[in-house]
C-alpha positions as CSV (number, residue, x, y, z in Angstrom):
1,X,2.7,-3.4,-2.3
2,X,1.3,0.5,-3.0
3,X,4.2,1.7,-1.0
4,X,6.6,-0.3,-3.2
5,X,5.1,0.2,-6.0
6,X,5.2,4.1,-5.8
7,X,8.9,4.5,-4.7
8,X,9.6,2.5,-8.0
9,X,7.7,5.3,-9.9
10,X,9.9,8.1,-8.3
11,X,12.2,7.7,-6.2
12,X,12.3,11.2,-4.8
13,X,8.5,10.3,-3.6
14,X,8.6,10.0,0.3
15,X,6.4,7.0,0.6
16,X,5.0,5.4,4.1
17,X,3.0,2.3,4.4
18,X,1.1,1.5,7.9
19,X,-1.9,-0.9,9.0
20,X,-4.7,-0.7,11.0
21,X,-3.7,-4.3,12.3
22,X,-0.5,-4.4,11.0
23,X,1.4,-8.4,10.7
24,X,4.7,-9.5,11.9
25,X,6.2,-8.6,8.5
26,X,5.5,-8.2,4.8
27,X,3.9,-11.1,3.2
28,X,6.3,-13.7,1.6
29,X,3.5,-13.9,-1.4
30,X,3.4,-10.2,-1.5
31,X,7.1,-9.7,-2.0
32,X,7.0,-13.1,-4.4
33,X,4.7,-11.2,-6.5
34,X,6.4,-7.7,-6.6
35,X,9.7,-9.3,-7.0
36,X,8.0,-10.9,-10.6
37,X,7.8,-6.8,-11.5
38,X,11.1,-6.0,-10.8
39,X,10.5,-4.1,-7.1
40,X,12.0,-5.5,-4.2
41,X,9.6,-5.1,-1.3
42,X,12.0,-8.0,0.8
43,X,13.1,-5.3,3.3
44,X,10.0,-3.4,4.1
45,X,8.1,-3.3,7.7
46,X,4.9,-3.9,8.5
47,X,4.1,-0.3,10.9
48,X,1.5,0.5,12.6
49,X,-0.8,3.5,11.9
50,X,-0.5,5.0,14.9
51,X,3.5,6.1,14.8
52,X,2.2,8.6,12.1
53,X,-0.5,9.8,13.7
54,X,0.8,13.6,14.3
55,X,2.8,14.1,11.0
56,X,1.8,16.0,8.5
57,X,1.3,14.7,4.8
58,X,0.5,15.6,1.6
59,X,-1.6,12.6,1.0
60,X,-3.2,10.0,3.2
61,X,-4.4,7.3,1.4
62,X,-6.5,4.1,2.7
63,X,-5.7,0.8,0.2
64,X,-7.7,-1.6,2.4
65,X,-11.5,-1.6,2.0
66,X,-11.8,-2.0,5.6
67,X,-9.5,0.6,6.4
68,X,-11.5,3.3,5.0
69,X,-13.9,2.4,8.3
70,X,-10.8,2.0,10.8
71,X,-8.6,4.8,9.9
72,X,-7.5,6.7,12.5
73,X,-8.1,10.5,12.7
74,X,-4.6,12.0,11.6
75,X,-3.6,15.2,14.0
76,X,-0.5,16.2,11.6
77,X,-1.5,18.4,8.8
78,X,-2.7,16.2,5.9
79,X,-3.3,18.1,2.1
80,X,-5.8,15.0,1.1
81,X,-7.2,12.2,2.4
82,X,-8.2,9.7,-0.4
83,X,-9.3,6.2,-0.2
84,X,-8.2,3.7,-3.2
85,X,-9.3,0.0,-2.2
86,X,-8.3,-2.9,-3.0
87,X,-9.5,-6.7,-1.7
88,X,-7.2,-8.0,1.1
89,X,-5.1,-10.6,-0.7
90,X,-3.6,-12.5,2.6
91,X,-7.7,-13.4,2.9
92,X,-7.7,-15.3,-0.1
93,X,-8.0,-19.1,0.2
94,X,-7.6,-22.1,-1.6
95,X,-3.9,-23.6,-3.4
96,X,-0.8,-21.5,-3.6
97,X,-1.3,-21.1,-6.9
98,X,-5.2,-19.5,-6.0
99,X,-3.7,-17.4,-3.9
100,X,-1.0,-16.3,-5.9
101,X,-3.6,-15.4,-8.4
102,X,-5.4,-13.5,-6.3
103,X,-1.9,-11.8,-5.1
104,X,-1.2,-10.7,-8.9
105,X,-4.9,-9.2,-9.5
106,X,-4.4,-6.9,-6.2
107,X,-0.7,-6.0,-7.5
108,X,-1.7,-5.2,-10.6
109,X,-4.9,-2.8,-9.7
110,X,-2.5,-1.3,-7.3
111,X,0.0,-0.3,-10.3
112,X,-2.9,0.7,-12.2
113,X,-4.5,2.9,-9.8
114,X,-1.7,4.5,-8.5
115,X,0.1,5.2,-11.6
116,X,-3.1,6.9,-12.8
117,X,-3.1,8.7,-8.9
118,X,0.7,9.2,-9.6
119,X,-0.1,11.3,-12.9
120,X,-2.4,13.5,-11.6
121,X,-0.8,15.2,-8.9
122,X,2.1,17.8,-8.5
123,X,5.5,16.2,-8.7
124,X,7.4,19.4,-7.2
């Protein structure tokens, strides 16, 4: 959802999203969600940390509170290494419509975090 949601603030941004323990693809809730803000995650892919591992980057930034602890040590040059966390909505139990609840909270500290992120750094 952070990935999405940053290319949909700038769309020169070079945006890549990766997991620890990355799923078989991008959560049918997640993309529910997103799509009832207008950004089309539908196409996305779930990636594993490790194929960035040696890039360089101006910003890392860990979204999952438990991937703060289980980030991997990046060998590419990286500008800043940030951590903005956020529950793990695919946890969340109960009905759809719990879930889905939960879904929207996550999505929409996401776009408040990172649009405030978003504002403060150099868009060159």
């Amino acid at each position: 959802m952070a990935e999405g949601y940053l290319k949909s603030l700038d769309k020169f941004l070079e945006v890549y999203s990766a997991g620890t323990k990355p799923a078989a693809g991008v959560n049918p809730l997640a993309v529910k969600v997103m799509n009832e803000n207008g950004i089309d995650i539908s196409r996305n892919k779930s990636k594993n940390v490790n194929e960035f591992i040696d890039q360089s980057f101006d910003y890392v930034i860990t979204v999952c509170d438990k991937a703060k602890e289980t980030c991997p040590f990046f060998i590419g040059k990286v500008g800043k290494q940030l951590h903005i966390g956020f529950e793990d909505p695919a946890e969340a139990t109960g009905t759809e419509e719990e879930v889905l609840k939960v879904y929207r909270k996550v999505r929409d500290q996401i776009m408040d975090s990172f649009f405030d992120f978003y504002k403060t750094f150099d868009h060159k």
